[in-house]
N, C-alpha and C positions, 0 to 999 in steps of 0.2 A: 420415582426416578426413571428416565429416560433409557432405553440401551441403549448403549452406543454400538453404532454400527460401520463405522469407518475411524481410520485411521490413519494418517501420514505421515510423510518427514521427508526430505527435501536439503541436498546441500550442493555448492555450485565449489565446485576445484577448478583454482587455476596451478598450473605447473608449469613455472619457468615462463616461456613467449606463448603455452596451449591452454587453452582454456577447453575444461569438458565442462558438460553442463548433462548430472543427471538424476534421476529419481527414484530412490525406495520406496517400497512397500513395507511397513511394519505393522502387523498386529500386537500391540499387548495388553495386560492385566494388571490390575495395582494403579497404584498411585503414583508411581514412578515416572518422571518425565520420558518420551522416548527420544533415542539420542540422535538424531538427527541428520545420522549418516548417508550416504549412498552405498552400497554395496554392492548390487547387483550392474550400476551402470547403467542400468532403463530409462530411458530419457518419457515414457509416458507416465502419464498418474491415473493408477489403476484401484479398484477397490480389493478389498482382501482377496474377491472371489476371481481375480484376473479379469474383470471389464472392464472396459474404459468408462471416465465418469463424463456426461456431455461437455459437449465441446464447450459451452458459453459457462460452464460450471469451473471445467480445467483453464480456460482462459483468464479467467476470475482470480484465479488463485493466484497463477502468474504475476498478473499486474500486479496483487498486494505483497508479494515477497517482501521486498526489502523496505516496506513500512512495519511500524509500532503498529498492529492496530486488533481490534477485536470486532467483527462485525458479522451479519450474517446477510444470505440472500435468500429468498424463494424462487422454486422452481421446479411449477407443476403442483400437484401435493407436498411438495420437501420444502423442509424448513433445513438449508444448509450452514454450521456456524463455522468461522475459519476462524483461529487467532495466528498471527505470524507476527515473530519476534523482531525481523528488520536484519539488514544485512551486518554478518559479524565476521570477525576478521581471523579466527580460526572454530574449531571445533571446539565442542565441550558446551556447547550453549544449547538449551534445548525446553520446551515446552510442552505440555499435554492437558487438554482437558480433561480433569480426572473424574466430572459428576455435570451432571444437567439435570434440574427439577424442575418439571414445569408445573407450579402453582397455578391459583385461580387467577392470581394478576399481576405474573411477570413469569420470562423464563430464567431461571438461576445457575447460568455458568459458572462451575468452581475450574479455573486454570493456574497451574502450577510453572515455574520455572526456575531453573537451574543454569547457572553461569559456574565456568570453568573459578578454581581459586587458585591463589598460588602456587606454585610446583607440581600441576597439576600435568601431564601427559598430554595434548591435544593436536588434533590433526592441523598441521598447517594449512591451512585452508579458508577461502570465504564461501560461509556457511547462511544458511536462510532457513532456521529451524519454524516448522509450523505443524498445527494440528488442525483436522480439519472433522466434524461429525456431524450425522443429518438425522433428524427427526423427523416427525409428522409437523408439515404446516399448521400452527399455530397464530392467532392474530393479537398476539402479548410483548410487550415491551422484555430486551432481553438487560438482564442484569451481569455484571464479570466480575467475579471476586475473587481476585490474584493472591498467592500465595506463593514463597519459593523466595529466589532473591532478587525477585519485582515486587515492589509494593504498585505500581502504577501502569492500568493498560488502557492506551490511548482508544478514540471511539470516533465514530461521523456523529458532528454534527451539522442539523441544517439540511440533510440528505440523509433517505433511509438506507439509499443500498450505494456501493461505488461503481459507479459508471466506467467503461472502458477508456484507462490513462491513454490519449497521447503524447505527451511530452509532458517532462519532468524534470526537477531536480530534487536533492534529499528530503525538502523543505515543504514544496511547493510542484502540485500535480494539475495536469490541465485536463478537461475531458473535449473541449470545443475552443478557437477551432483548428483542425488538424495541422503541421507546420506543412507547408508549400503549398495549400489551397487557395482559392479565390476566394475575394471576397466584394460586399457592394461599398458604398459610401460609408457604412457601419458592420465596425465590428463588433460580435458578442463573443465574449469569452467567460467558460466557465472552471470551477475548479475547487479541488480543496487545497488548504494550506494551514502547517501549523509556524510561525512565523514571531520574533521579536517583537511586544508589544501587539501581535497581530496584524501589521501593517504594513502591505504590498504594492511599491511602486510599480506605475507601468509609463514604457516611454514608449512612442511614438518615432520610430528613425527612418529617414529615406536613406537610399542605395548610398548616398556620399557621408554617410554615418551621422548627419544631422537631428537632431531630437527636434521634433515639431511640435511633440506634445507629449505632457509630463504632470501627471495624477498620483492618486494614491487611494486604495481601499481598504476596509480592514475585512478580514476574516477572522483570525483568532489565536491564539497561542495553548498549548496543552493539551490538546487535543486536535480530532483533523478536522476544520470547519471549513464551510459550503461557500464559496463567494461565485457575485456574477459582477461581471462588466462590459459595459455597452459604451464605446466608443465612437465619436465621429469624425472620423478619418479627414484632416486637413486637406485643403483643395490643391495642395503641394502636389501631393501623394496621386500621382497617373499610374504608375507600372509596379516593380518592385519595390517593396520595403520591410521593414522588420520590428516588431512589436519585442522589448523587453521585460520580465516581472520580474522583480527580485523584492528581497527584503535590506533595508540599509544595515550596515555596520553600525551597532552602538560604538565600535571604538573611532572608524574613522567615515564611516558612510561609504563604504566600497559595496559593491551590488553581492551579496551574499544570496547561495539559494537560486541561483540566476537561470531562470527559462529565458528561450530566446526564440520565437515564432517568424519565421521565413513565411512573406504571407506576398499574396500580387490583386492589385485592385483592378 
């Protein structure tokens, strides 16, 4: 068994028209999830001992708040795991990894989580409970074996580590390319997405909201899977235009999930 050496928790209050946005510290013991609160109002993310954790680490963390997800990163000697439960709509939701064994071939995450039950006392609040703890780099596939009132924690596939999201919706995450950039005669875009059937429209629109061009790709469903797309930009397109993805409506094909990329050729 692994010790663990870090610990977090993370919750976002809005109140009324203010939104604060800040971060605890918790250390605990046991198998008990921790709860996920803010308390002290510290908007940085510190390790138990008061230092700040790298910036590309604390950035990291960020972008994955408000997904499902279990994944880890390396960096340096560190083997970093983060699970984050995805944005919930008050308190009382909350996760911890309560064991890590790294065997001969694989590492074995045991994560636990807790959702608030009826008549239950919770803070009004949207809340973003995660755990986050670092080992020694290891070159082993990791394993998650959920416990608690999740039976199921989403994972990358198709991609080892998650790249820095810029634009997003619940659904469907982009990493390339950034919205208001340039671009040449082609576009590449890249991204993960867990999605209906798997399957991701993209349209092609100029400035007078015309579709010029209209595709589809699959990535995946159940999990968050890796897609790329390489586009060739119709000889319409001189100046401004905008690149849509969504996933269709099974009920009526309305653009669900819907990114929306401001792009200039």
């Amino acid at each position: 068994m692994v010790r663990k050496v870090l610990l977090f928790s993370f919750a976002l209050l809005m109140v009324t028209s203010m939104v604060f946005l800040g971060i605890g510290c918790t250390q605990t013991n046991g198998d008990e999830p921790n709860n996920g609160n803010n308390e002290n109002g510290n908007g940085d993310i510190v390790d138990p001992n008061g230092s700040e954790l790298p910036k590309e680490i604390e950035d990291w963390v960020y972008s994955s708040l408000a997904m499902n997800l279990g994944q880890s990163k390396v960096y340096g000697e560190d083997l970093y795991i983060l699970v984050t439960y995805g944005e919930k709509p008050t308190g009382g939701y909350n996760v911890k990894i309560t064991d890590i064994d790294v065997t001969d071939e694989s590492v074995e995450v045991s994560v636990k989580f807790k959702a608030p039950k009826d008549g239950d006392i919770v803070t009004q609040a949207i809340t973003y409970p995660y755990d986050l703890e670092v080992i020694e780099k290891v070159d082993l596939p990791l394993n998650f074996n959920v416990s608690g009132d999740e039976d199921y924690l989403m994972t990358l596939q198709g991609i080892d580590e998650l790249k820095p999201i810029v634009a997003e919706s619940i659904w469907i995450k982009i990493f390339e390319p950034a919205p208001n950039g340039s671009v040449g005669d082609q576009v590449s875009i890249s991204g993960i997405a867990s999605v209906f059937e798997g399957n991701i429209v993209y349209e092609v629109i100029d400035e007078s909201g015309n579709t010029l061009y209209e595709n589809f790709t699959t990535a995946g469903m159940g999990d968050w899977y890796y897609f790329e797309i390489d586009i060739d930009l119709p000889s319409e397109i001189t100046d401004n235009f905008k690149i849509e993805l969504y996933s269709p409506s099974a009920i009526d094909g309305s653009k669900t999930s819907l990114v929306s990329l401001n792009l200039k050729r």
